[in-house]
N, C-alpha and C positions, 0 to 999 in steps of 0.2 A: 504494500500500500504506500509506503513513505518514496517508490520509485516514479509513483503518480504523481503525489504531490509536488516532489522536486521536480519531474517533466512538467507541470502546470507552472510553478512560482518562475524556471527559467520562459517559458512560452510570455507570462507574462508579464515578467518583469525585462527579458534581455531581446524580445522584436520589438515594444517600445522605444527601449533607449536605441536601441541600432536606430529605428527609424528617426530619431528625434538629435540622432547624432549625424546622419544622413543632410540631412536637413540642416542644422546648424553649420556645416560643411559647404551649402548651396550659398547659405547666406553670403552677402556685401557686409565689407568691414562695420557699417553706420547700424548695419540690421542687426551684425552681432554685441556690440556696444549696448544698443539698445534692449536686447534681450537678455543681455549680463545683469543691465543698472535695474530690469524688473524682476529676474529669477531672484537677484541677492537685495534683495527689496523686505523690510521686515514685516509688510504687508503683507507681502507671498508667501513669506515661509511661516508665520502666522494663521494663514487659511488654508492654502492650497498644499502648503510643504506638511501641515497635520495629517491634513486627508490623507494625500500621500503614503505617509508614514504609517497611515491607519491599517491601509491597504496591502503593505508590506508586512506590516506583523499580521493579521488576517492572514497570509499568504502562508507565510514562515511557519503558523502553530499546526498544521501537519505534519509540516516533518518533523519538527523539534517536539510536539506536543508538553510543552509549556504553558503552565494556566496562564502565566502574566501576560503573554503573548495576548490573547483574548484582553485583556485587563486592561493593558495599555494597548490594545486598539481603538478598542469601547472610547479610551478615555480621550486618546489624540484625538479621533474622531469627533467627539463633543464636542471639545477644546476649536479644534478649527472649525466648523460649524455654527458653534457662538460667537467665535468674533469674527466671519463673515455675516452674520445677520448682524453686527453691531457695526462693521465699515458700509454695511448695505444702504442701513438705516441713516447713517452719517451723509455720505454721499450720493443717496439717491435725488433723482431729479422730480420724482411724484412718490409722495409718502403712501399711497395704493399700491403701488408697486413692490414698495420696500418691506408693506405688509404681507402680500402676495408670498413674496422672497422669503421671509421668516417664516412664516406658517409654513410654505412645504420642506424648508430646511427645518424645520421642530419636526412635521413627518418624518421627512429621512431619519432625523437623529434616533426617535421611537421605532423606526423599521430597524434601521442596523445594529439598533443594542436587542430588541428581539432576535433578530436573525445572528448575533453575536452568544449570545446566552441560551438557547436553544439548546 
């Protein structure tokens, strides 16, 4: 079984990065610059870089079967989730919107700790 999951976590952890490295490769110097100054952004790695992270320990607690693994997905996952609906809320341009935004990000967050704790 743990031959499965390590064929899954590299499927989807390493044709991502190939392609995303593919691609940063195509790029002109001004588009790499630019995609540097938003990845190392505390923004990003605040929202996006949790998720992220979420989805890698998610990935990871098959093979290793580690409870924390599950614990600190759950938790990353939260974590970036809430303060993406907190920079939504900030920066949105219609606060209809920004509500829209948080309510189905409070959905996700109550699907994935279900579908986490299962």
């Amino acid at each position: 079984m743990k031959i499965v999951a390590i064929v899954r976590f590299l499927l989807i952890i390493v044709i991502p990065a190939f392609m995303m490295w593919r691609s940063y490769k195509k790029m002109g110097e001004e588009e790499r610059n630019d995609f540097m100054t938003e990845v190392t952004s505390k923004r990003f790695a605040a929202t996006y870089g949790l998720v992220a992270l979420s989805f890698i320990f998610i990935s990871l607690h098959p093979i290793f079967e580690f409870a924390w693994l599950k614990t600190g997905s759950a938790m990353f996952f939260s974590i970036g989730m809430i303060v993406n609906c907190v920079f939504v809320w900030l920066y949105a341009s219609s606060k209809w919107k920004a509500v829209l935004c948080i309510i189905s990000a409070l959905i996700g967050i109550v699907i994935f700790l279900w579908w986490v704790t299962k």
